[in-house]
Every structure is written in C-alpha cells, then in structure tokens.
C-alpha positions as CSV (number, residue, x, y, z in Angstrom):
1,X,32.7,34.8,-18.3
2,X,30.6,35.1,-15.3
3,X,32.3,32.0,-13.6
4,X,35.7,33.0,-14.5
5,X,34.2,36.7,-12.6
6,X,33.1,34.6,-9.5
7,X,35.8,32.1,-9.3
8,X,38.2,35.2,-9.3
9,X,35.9,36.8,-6.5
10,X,35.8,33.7,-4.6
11,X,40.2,33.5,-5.0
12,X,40.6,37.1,-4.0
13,X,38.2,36.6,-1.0
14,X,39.7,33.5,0.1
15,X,43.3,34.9,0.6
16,X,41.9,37.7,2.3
17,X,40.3,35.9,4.8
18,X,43.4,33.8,5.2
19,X,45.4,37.1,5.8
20,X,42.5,38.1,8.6
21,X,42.4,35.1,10.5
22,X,46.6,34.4,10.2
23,X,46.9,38.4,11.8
24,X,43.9,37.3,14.3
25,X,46.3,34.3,15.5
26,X,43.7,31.8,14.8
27,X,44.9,30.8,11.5
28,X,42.2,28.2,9.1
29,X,44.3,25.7,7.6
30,X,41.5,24.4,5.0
31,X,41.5,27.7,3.4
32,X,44.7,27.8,1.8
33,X,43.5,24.3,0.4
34,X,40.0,26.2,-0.9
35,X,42.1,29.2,-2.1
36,X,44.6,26.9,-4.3
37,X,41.8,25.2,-6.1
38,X,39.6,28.6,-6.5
39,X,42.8,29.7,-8.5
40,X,43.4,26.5,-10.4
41,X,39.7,26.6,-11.7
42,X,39.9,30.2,-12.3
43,X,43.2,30.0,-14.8
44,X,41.7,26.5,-17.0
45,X,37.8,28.3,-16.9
46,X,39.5,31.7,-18.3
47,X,41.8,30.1,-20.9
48,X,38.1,28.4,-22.1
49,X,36.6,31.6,-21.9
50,X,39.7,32.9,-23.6
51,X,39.9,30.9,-26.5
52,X,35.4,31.3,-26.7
53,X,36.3,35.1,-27.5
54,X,39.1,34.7,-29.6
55,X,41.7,36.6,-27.2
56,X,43.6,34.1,-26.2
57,X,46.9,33.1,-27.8
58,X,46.4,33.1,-31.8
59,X,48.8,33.8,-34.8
60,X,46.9,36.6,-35.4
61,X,49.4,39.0,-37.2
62,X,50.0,36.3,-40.0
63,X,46.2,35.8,-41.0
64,X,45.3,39.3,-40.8
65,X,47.4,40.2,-43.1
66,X,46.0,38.1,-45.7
67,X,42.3,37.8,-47.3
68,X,40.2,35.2,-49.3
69,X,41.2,31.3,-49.2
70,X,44.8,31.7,-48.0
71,X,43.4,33.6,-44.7
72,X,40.8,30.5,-44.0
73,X,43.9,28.3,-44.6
74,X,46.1,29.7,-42.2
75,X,43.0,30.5,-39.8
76,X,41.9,26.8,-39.8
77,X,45.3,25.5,-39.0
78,X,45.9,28.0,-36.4
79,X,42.2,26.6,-35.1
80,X,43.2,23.1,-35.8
81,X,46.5,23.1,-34.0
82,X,44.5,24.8,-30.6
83,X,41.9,21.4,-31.0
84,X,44.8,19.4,-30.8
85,X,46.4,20.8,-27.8
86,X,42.7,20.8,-26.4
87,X,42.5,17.2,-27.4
88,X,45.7,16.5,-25.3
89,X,44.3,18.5,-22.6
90,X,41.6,15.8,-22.1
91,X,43.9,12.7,-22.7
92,X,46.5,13.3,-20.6
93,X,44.9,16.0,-18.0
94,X,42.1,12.6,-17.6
95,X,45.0,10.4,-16.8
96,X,46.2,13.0,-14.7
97,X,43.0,12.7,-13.0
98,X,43.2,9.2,-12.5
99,X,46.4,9.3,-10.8
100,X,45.1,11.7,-8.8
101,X,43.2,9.6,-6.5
102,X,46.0,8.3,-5.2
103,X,47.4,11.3,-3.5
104,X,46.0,13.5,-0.8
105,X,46.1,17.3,-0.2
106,X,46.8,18.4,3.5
107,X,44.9,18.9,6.0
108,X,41.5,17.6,4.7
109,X,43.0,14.8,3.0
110,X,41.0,15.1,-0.2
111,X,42.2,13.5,-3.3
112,X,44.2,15.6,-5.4
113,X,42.5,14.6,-8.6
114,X,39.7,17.4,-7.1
115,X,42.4,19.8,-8.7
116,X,43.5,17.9,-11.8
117,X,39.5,17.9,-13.1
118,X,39.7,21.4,-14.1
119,X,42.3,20.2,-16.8
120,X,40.0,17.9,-18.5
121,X,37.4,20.1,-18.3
122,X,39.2,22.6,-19.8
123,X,40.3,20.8,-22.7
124,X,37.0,19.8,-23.7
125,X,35.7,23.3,-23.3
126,X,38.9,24.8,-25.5
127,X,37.9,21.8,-28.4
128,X,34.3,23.0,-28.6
129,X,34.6,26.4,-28.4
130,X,37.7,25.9,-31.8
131,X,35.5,23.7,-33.5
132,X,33.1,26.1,-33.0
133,X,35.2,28.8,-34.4
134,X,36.1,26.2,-37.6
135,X,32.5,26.4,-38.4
136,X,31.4,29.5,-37.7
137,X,34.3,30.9,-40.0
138,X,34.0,28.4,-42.6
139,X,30.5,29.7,-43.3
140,X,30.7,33.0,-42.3
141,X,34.3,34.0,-42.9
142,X,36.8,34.5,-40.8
143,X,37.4,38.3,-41.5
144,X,36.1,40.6,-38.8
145,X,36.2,44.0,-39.3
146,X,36.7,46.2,-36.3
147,X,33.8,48.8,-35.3
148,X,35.2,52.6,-35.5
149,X,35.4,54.4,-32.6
150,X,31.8,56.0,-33.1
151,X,30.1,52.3,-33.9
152,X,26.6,51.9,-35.2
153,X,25.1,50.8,-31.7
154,X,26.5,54.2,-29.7
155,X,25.2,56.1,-33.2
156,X,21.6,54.4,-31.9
157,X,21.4,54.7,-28.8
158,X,22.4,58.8,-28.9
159,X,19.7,58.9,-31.7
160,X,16.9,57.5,-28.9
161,X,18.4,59.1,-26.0
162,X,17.7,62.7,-28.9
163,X,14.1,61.3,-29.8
164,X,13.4,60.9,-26.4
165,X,14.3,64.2,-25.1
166,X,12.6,66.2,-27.6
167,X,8.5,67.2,-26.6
C-alpha cells in the first residue's frame, strides 16, 4: 500500500510540475514520458494491492449469502477464476514485454517494454496474493465477520487511555 501511496504522490507531482514549467514557457518534454509510466505502475501495483485486501472486484453478494461448504465452493472458484486471469496477466503481459523492445517512446527513445513490465508484474503479484487467499480460507474459513461500530480494539484503547488518567 505504501508504493501504490508514493507512486500516486510521484503521478500527482509530476503533472503538476508539467503544468508549472508549460505556464513558465519552458515546457520538459521527458516529464510527460515519467508521468505516463508513474500512472501505469500506480493502476497494475493498486489492482495487487487490491486483490491482497480483498476489495477489489469479487462476487461477493453470492458467497455472503451462503455458509459452510457451499460458501468455500463458490469462494474458491471466485479465487480460482482471479488466478487464472492473473496467470494470463503474466503470459501474455510477458509477451507484451517482449514486443516491447521493439518500439520506442518519445523523446527519450526508451523502449516501451519499460511500461508493459508493470503487467507482468502485476499478474504474478494478483496470483500470490489469490493463492494466498485459497489457503488462508481453506484453513481458516472464509467467513469474516465485520467488527461493530464500537470494535474490541477502540473498547481497549478507551479502557487505557481511563487507567491512565486516573491517580
């Protein structure tokens, strides 16, 4: 989450130094170039990070209704069907990559497989993160019940906060 954070940092600051120095008249032409590829990185590393915390785009409405074995069915397959589009992710975003090498981006003439990496990348980081998820549910279920709005950890830390101001 902290790269997605500085990656999304790094996008917002490069387009507005490309607004600063095009209202200056002294325009840099790599930046657009370094702002494209902030972006690209930021969208694959946040759809990893996504899929790490569960928020990105499950079935969810199906499986929560259910409980017991028909709940881990549906929740593997819904896990099992992200792997595979991870899996293609890495095949074809790698031959992507390939391919890459034999175009350029303009001005700095750097090989546009420098963008196409992210998918790969991505892809491998999506499959870990839903096998991950496979196991982790398979032994500890996949049913997560949601804290109330007065959860156990606010509960503590009022509890110390009360210790600690008594004499």
């Amino acid at each position: 989450m902290c790269l997605c954070g500085v990656l999304l940092l790094a996008f917002c600051s490069t387009v507005i130094f490309d607004i600063v120095t095009r209202t200056i008249g002294h325009p840099w032409l790599w930046l657009q170039e370094v702002t494209s590829t902030f972006f690209i990185y930021a969208i694959f590393f946040g759809a990893a990070a996504a899929t790490r915390r569960n928020d990105h785009l499950y079935l969810t409405a199906i499986a929560e209704g259910l409980k017991g074995k028909s709940r881990t069915a549906i929740e593997v397959i819904t896990r099992l069907v992200v792997l595979g589009v991870a899996i293609s992710f890495v095949v074809f975003g790698y031959l992507n990559f390939l391919r890459g090498f034999s175009s350029f981006r303009m001005p700095s003439l750097t090989p546009i497989a420098s963008l196409y990496a992210a998918i790969p990348i991505c892809g491998v980081l999506v499959a870990l993160f839903a096998v991950e998820q496979i196991v982790n549910g398979l032994r500890n279920g996949f049913e997560h019940d949601e804290l109330p709005e007065d959860s156990r950890p606010a509960q503590a830390i009022e509890t110390i906060a009360t210790k600690a101001a008594r004499p």
